[in-house]
C-alpha positions as CSV (number, residue, x, y, z in Angstrom):
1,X,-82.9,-132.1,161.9
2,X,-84.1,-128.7,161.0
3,X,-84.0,-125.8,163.7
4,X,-86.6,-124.0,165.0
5,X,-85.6,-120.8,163.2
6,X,-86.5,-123.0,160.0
7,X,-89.7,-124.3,161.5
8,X,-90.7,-120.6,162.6
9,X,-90.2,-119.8,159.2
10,X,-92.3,-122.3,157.8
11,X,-95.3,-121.7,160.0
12,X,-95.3,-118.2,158.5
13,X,-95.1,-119.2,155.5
14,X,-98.2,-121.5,155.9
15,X,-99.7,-118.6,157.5
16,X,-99.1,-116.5,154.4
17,X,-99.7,-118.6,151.5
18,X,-103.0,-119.1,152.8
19,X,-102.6,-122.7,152.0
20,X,-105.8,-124.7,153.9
21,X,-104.6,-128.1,153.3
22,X,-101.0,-127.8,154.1
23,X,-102.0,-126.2,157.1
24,X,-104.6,-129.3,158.0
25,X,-101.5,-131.5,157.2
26,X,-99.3,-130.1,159.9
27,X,-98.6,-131.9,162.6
28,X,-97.9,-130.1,165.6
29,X,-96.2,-130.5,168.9
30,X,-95.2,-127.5,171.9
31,X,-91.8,-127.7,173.2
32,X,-92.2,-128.6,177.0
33,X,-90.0,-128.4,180.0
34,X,-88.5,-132.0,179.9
35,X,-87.8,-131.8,176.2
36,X,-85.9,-128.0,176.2
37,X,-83.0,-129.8,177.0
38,X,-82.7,-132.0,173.7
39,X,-82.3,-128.6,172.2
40,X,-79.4,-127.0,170.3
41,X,-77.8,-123.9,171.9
42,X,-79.0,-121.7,168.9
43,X,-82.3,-123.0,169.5
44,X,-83.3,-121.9,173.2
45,X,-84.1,-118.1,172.1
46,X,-86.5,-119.7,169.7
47,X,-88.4,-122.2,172.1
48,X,-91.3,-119.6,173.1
49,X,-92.0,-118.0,169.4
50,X,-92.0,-121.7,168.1
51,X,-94.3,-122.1,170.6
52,X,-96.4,-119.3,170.0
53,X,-96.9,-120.3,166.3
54,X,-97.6,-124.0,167.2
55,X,-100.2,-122.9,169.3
56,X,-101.8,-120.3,167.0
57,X,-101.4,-123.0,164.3
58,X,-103.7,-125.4,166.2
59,X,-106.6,-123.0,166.9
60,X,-106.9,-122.1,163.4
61,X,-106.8,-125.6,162.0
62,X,-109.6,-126.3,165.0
63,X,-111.2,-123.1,163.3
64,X,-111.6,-124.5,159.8
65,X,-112.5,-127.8,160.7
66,X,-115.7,-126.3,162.9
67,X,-116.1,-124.1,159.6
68,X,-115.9,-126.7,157.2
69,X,-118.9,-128.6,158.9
70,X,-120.8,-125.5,158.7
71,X,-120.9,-125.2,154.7
């Protein structure tokens, strides 16, 4: 199972590359309440910038789908 250090990293990397259908291929879920307990040790400093990124992921997917109906 890969951290969420790892999964920060490869939401920015997503984010960088620029890649459109990687990013429409992501499947993405927030860490809520009830789950933060599943968590690693390591992984609780991570929970809200993980969160951030899922989130920010998700309303530009939404963005290029609305787009991609406008072309």
């Amino acid at each position: 199972m890969e951290t969420l250090d790892i999964k920060i990293n490869k939401m920015k990397q997503y984010i960088n590359t620029k890649d459109i259908s990687a990013i429409n291929k992501l499947k993405l879920s927030v860490i809520k309440d009830n789950n933060k307990y599943n968590l690693n040790e390591d992984d609780f400093k991570y929970i809200d910038e993980y969160n951030y990124y899922v989130k920010f992921l998700r309303n530009l997917k939404r963005y290029i789908k609305s787009n991609d109906k406008k072309i």
